[in-house]
C-alpha positions as CSV (number, residue, x, y, z in Angstrom):
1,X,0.0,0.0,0.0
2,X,1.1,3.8,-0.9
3,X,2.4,5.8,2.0
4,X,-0.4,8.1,2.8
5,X,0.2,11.4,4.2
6,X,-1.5,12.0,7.6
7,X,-3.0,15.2,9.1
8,X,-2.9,15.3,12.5
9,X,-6.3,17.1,14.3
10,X,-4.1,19.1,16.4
11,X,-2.3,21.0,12.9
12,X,-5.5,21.1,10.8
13,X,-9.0,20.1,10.5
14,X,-10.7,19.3,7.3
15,X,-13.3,21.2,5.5
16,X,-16.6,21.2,6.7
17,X,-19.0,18.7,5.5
18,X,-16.3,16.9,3.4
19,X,-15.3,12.8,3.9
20,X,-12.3,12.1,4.9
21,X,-10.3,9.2,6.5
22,X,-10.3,9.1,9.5
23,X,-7.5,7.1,12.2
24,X,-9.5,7.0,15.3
25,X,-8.6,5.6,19.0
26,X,-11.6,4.1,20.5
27,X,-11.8,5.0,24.4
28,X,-9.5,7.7,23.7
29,X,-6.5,5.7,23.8
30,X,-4.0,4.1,21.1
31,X,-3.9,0.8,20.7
32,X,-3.4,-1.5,17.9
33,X,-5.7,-3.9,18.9
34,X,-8.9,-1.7,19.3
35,X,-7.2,1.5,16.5
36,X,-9.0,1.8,13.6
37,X,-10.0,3.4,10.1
38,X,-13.3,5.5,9.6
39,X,-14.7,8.0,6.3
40,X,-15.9,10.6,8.8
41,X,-16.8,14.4,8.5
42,X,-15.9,17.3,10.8
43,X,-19.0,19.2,11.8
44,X,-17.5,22.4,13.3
45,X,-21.0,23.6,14.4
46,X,-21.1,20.9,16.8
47,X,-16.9,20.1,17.1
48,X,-17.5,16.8,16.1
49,X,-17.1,14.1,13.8
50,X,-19.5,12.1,12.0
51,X,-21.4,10.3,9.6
52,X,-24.8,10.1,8.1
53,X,-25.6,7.1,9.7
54,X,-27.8,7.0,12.8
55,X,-25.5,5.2,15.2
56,X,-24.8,7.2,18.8
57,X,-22.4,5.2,20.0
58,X,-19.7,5.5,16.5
59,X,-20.4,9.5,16.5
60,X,-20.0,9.9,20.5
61,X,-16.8,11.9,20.7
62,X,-15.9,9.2,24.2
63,X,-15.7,6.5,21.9
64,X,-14.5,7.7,19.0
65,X,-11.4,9.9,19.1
66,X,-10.1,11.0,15.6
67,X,-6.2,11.5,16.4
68,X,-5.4,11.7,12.0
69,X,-6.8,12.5,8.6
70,X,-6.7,12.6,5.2
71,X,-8.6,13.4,1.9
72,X,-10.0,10.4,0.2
73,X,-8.5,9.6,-3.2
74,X,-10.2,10.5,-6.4
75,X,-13.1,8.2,-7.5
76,X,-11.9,5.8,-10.1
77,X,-11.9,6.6,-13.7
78,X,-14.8,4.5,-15.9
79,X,-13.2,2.2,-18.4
80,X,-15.2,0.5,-20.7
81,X,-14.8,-3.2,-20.8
């Protein structure tokens, strides 16, 4: 896999409204056994990230602690076949 530039929350936040991915900490804390990927958006009306599913305990800022980011890649071009 590419080396993928991350953005750390603390430098820069994205855009508003705009998917990202996301490396998140569950609990707040680092771990490789519980870290993991979302496709998240910052919502700086309410300082937090989320998604458009209906899901309380994935968009609860406790559980889910965004430490990285970056853009997502350009769709793919159609080919014909």
């Amino acid at each position: 896999m590419n080396n993928i530039d991350w953005i750390s929350v603390k430098d820069r936040l994205p855009n508003e409204d705009i998917f990202v991915l996301c490396y998140t900490a569950k609990f707040g804390k680092i771990n490789s056994e519980i870290d993991n990927y979302k496709i998240l958006f910052y919502d700086k009306e309410t300082k937090t990230w989320q998604n458009y599913e209906i899901d309380d305990f994935e968009n609860n800022p406790d559980y889910v602690y965004v430490t990285h980011w970056t853009p997502l890649p350009n769709k793919p071009i159609p080919t014909q076949i």
